[in-house]
N, C-alpha and C positions, 0 to 999 in steps of 0.2 A: 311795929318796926319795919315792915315790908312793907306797908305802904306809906311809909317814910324815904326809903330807901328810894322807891318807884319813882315818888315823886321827884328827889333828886336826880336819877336819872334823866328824866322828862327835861328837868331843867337846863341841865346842860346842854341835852343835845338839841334844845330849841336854842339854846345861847349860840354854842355852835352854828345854827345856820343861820341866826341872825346877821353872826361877824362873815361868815362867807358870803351871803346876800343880799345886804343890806337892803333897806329901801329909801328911794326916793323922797325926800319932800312930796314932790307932786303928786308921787300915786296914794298917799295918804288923806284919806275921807274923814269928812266930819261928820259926826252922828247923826247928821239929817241926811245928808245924803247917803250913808251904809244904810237906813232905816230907810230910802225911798227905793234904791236899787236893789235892796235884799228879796223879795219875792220875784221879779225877775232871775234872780242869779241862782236863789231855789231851783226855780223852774226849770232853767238848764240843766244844772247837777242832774237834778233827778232825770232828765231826757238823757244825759250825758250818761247815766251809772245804764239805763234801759239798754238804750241803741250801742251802746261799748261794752256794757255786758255781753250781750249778744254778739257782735264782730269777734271778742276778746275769746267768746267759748268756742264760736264756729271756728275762728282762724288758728288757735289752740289747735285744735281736735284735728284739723285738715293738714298742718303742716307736722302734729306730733305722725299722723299717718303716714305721709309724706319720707318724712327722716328714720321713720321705721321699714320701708318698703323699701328706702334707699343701702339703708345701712346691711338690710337682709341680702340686699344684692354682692354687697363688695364680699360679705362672708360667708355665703354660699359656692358651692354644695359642700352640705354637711351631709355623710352617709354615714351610716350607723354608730353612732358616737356612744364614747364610754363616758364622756362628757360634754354637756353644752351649753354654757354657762356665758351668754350674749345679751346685753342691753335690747328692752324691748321696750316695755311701757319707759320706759326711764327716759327715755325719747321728751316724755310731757314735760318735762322740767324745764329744759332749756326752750324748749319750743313756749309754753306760756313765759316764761322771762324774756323771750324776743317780743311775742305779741304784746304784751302789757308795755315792753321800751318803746315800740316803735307807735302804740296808742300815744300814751304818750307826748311824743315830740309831734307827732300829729295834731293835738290838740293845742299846742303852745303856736306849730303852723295856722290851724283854724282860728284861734281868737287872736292870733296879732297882723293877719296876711289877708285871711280871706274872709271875717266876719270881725274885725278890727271896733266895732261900736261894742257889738257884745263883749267882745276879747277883752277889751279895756277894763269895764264894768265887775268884770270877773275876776280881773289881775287885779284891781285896785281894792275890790273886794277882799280876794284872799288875802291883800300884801297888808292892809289894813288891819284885818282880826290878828294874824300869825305873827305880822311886825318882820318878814321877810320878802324877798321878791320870789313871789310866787313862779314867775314865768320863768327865771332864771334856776330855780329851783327845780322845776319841774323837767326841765331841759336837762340839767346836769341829770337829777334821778335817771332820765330816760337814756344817757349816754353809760352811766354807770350799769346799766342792767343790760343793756348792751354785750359787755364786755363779760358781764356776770354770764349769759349766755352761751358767748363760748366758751365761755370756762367750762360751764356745764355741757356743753357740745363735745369740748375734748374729751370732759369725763365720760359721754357715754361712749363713742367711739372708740373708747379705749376698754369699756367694758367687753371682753372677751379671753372667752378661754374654752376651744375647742379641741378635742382628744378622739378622730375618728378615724375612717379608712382611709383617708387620703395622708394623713398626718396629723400637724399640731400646728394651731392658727392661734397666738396669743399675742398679749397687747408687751411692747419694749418701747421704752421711752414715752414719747408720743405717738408712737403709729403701733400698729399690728405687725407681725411677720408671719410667717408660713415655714414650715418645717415637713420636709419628707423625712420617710424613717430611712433611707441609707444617709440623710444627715446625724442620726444617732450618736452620739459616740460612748456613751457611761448612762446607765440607771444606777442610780444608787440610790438603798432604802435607809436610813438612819434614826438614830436612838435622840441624836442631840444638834445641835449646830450653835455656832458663833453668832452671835447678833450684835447690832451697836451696841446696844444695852450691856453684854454677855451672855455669858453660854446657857444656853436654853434648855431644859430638855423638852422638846416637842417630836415627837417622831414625825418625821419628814422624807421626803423623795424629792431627789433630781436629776432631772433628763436632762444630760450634758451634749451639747451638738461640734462637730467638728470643727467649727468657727470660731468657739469660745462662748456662743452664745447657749445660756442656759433657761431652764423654767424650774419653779422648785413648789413642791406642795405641801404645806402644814396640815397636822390631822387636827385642825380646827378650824373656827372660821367655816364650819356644817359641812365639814369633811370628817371621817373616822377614818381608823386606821385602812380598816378594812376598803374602805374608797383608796385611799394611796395603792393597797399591794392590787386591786383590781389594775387601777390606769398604769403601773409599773407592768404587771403581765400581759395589758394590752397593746401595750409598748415593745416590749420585750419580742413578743409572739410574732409581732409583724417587721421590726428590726432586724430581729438575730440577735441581740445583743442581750450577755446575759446578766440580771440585776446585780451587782453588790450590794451585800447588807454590813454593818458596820455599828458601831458606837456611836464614834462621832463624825460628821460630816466632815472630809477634809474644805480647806481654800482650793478654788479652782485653781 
């Protein structure tokens, strides 16, 4: 049954890109010639998986570097934190989904711009066996991951949550903010809170700031209670301001 199933999937979503890519009359090969240009077009793959393996790992590894030495910069100094909880490796994600896009649209540039005899051989090869246009295809994939990219860019730079001397550096909306502690205004530790869903019991805390803006923490999600009443007292301690405890969370 599941590999019933598989195979229905396959099927569609090769139907799918057939009707988004159609191919050509012309770049459609006839069995003599896919059987004469086939070991050439081998031949490249296989250079093409070597030397783009290699670029795709190097160029990976140097810009995950890169976006991680950048990102240390904008959320530094951290002194002595009761927590710190920042996007590091997670860097690689988005960083190999740019490299692998921009390989890529690169290769669609090399075999139709700059190496156009090969290029051709290659696309009429693929568009032949898949019953798609490969070139067109490969271009979209590389615009999509693209975008995929920053998505995963936002997410890592949104990854933070820092609780140290200088204050509280957490992620609101799309950006970061920064919080001193005379922006304090409410700790409160609670039993329950409202959620879309309904009312919860999860025992929670939340640092309410003068501005309206808040941070709030579940004792889940590899946090225990005992994590909440620490970052509440380390809060507290350097504030002034002193915790309420409660049942249930009010609305701000």
């Amino acid at each position: 049954m599941g590999a019933k199933q598989k195979e229905k999937v396959e099927h569609y979503s090769t139907k799918l890109l057939r009707r988004l890519f159609p191919v050509s009359p012309d770049d459609v090969l006839t069995d003599d010639e896919l059987r004469e240009i086939e070991p050439e077009v081998k031949a490249y793959k296989w250079r093409l998986w070597i030397i783009g393996g290699f670029f795709i790992l190097a160029g990976s590894l140097g810009l995950t570097l890169a976006l991680r030495q950048a990102y240390k910069a904008i959320t530094e100094p951290v002194v002595n934190p009761v927590i710190d909880e920042r996007a590091d490796w997670f860097w690689a994600f988005p960083s190999i989904a740019f490299v692998l896009s921009v390989g890529l649209i690169v290769e669609v540039i090399y075999g139709a711009n700059i190496n156009p005899r090969l290029g051709d051989k290659v696309h009429r090869y693929d568009s032949t066996k898949n019953r798609w246009n490969s070139r067109r295809a490969a271009l979209f994939s590389g615009i999509l991951m693209i975008c995929f990219a920053g998505f995963l860019g936002i997410a890592s730079y949104n990854i933070c949550d820092v609780v140290d001397e200088n204050g509280l550096h957490f992620s609101s909306g799309f950006g970061l903010v920064r919080k001193s502690y005379p922006d304090v205004k409410e700790i409160g530790l609670y039993e329950s809170f409202r959620a879309p869903i309904g009312e919860r019991d999860v025992t929670n805390l939340r640092i309410l700031f003068a501005d309206g803006e808040q941070q709030t923490y579940l004792a889940e999600e590899g946090k225990s209670i005992a994590d909440l009443v620490e970052i509440a007292n380390y809060v507290s301690k350097r504030s002034g301001v002193e915790i309420t405890r409660g049942r249930k969370r009010p609305e701000p």
